[in-house]
C-alpha positions in Angstrom: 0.8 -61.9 72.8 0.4 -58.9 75.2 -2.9 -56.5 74.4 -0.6 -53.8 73.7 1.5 -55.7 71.5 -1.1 -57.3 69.3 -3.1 -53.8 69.0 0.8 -52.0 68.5 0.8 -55.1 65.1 -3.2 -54.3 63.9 -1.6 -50.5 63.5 1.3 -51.8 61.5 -0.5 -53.7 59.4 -2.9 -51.1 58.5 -0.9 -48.7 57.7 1.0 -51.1 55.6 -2.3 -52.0 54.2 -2.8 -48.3 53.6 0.6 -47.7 51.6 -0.3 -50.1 49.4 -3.5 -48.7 48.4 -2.3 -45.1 48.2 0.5 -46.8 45.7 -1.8 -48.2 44.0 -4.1 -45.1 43.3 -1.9 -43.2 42.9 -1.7 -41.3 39.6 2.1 -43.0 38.3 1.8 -46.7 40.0 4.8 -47.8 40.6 3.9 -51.9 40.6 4.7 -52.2 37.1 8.5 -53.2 36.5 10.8 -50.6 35.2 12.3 -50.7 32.5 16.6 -51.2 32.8 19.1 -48.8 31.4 22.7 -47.8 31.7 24.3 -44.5 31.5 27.0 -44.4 28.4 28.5 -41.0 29.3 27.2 -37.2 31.1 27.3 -34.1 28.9 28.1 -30.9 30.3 24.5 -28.8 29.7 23.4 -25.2 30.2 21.6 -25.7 33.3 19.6 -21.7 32.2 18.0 -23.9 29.7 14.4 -24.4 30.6 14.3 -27.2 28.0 11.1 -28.4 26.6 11.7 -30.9 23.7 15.1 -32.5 22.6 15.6 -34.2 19.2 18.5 -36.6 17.5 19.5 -35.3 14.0 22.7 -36.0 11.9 24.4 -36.3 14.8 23.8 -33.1 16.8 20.4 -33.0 19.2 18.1 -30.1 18.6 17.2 -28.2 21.9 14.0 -26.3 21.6 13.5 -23.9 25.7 10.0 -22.4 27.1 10.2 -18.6 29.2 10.7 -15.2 28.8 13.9 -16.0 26.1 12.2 -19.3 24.2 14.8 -20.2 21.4 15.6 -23.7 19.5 19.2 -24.6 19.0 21.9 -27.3 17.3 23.9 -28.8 20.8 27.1 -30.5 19.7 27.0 -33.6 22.3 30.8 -34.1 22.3 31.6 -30.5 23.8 28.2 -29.6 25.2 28.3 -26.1 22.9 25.2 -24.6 20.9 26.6 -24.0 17.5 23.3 -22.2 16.2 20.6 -20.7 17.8 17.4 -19.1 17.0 14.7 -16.6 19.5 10.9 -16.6 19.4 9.3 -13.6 19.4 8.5 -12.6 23.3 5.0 -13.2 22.6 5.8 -17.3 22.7 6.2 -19.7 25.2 8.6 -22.1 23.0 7.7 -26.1 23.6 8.5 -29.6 22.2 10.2 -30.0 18.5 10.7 -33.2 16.0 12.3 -33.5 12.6 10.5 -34.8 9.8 11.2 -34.9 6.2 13.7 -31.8 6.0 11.2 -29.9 8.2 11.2 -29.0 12.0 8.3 -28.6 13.8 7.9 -26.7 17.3 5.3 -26.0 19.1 4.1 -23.4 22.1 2.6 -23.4 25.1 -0.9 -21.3 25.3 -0.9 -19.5 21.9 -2.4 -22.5 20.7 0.6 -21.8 17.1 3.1 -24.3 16.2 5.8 -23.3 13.4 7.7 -25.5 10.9 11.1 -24.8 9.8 14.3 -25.6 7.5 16.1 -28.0 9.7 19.1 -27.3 7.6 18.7 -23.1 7.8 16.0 -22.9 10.7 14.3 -20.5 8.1 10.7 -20.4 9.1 8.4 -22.2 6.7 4.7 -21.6 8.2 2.7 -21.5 10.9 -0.1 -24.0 11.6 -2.8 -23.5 15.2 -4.0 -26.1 17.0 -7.2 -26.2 19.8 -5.1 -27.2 23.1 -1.8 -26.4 24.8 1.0 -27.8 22.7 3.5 -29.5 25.6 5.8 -32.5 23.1 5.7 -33.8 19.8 6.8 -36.7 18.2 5.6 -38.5 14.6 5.5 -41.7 13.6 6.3 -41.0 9.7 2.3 -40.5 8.7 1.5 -38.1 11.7 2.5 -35.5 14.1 1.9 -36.8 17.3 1.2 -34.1 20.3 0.7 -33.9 24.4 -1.6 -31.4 25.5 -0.2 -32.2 29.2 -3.2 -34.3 29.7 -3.4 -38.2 28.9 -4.4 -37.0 25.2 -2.4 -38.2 22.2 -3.7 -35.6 19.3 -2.7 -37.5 15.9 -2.0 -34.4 13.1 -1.9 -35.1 9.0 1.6 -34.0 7.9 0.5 -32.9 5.1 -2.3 -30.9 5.7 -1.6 -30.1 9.4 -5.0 -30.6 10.7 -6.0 -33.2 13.3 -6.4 -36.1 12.1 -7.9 -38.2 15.9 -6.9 -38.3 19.3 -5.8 -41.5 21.3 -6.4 -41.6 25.2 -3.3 -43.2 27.0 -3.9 -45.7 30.1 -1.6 -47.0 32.6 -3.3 -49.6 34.4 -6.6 -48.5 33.0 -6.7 -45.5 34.4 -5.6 -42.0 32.2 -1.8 -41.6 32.4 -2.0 -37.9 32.9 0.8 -34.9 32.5 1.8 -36.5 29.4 4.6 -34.1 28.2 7.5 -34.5 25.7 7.3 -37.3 23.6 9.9 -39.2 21.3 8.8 -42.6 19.1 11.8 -45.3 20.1 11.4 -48.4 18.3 7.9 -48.1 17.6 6.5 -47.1 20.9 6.1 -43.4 22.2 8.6 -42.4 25.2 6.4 -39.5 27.3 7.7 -38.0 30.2 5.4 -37.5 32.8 5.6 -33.9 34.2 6.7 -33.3 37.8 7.4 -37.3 38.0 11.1 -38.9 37.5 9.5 -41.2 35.2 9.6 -41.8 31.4 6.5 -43.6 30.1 6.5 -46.4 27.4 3.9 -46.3 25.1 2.3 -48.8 23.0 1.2 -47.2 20.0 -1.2 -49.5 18.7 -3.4 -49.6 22.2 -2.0 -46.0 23.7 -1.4 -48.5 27.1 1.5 -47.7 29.0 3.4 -51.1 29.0 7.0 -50.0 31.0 8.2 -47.1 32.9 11.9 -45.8 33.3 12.2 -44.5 36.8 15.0 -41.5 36.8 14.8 -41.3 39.9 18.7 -41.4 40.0 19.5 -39.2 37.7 17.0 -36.7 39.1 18.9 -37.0 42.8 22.1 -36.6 41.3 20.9 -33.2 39.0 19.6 -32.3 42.5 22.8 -31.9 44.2 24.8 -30.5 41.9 21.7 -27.8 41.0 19.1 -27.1 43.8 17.3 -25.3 41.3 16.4 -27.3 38.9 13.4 -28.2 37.7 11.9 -31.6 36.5 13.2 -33.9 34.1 11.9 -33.5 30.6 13.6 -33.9 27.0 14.4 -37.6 24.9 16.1 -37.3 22.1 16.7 -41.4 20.4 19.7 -41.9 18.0 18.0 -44.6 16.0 21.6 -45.6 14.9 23.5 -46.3 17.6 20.2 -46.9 20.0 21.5 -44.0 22.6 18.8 -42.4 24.4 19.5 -38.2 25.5 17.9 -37.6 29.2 17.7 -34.3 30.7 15.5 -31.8 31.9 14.7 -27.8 33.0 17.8 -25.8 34.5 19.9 -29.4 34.5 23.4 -28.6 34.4 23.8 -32.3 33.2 22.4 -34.1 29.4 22.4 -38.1 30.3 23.4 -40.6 27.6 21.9 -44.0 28.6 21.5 -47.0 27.0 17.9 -48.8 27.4 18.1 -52.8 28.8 14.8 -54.1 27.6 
């Protein structure tokens, strides 16, 4: 082997060498196996929403948007219509919603306020505050569970709407940051990590992320039909029919997949 040669193979090899660290460090590794899914069917999907949560009930998702115009809304699936909508006040940066017990809960952004509603009339029930930025929210029957777009988990009392702890989540033992809307599937928590294609899965029990669902797909196909949009976020889980709702900020698409695991 020429000089040249071998010293052309020792640069190769450490840059090689250096790819695979930077992979490795980086802050979503992407060693771990993804998890497989299919896509049932695309939904037409106002692609001026600047959607922040997304949630399955009796057969209609819930959209909740962040911006200057933050609103929460029924979405008909089959057409791809909102049948009922409702503003915020301009003073709130609207966030991620669930559904329990009759009652939906939303949170905002920086005001540090989260309201509960009829899910039936969307009539406003009360108000309850919180020390962080509210990003999703989720609940595992006994407590709220909200992303503070950090790797915290903060565990709230449904009852009494206080804190009740706060779980840190690791991927590869080290913080899974920019955790952002959240949904419970099957007993683990579904986060999507912002400005990342990727869906984190959860184990509850340990907050250790044990799967990823790389998008990356979906997000290249939203990409060209929408230059402007903006990252994937929203998971809404029909627990009946084991569907899974994708999309994400200004997509002009809502994705219907079908998890493999």
């Amino acid at each position: 082997m020429k000089k040249v040669e071998y010293l052309l193979l020792c640069f190769f090899l450490m840059m090689g060498c250096g790819e695979r660290q930077s992979r490795q460090t980086a802050e979503n590794p992407v060693e771990k196996e993804s998890l497989p899914y299919e896509v049932r069917m695309t939904v037409e999907h106002d692609p001026n929403a600047f959607t922040q949560g997304l949630v399955y009930h009796q057969d209609k998702i819930i959209e909740s948007t962040g911006g200057d115009s933050s609103w929460i809304a029924e979405y008909d699936v089959t057409s791809g219509t909102y049948e009922r909508k409702v503003t915020l006040n301009q003073n709130y940066f609207g966030e991620g919603i669930t559904v329990l017990n009759g009652k939906l809960y939303q949170l905002t952004w920086q005001s540090k306020t989260g309201f509960v509603y009829d899910v039936n009339t969307f009539e406003k029930l009360r108000e309850f505050s919180y020390d962080f930025e509210g990003w999703g929210i989720t609940h595992d029957n006994q407590h709220l569970i909200i992303s503070d777009g950090t790797d915290k988990l903060h565990y709230f009392d449904t009852l009494s709407l206080e804190e009740s702890f706060v779980k840190s989540v690791k991927n590869n033992n080290r913080k899974a940051s920019k955790l952002n809307e959240l949904e419970l599937i099957d007993g683990y928590i579904y986060a999507n990590q912002w400005q990342t294609n990727y869906i984190l899965k959860i184990d509850t029990a340990t907050a250790e992320v044990v799967q990823e669902l790389n998008l990356d797909y979906l997000a290249g196909e939203i990409a060209k039909r929408n230059p402007e949009a903006d990252v994937l976020n929203g998971i809404a889980y029909d627990a009946n029919t084991g569907d899974v709702f994708i999309t994400g900020k200004l997509w002009p698409r809502l994705y219907v997949i079908r998890l493999k695991d």
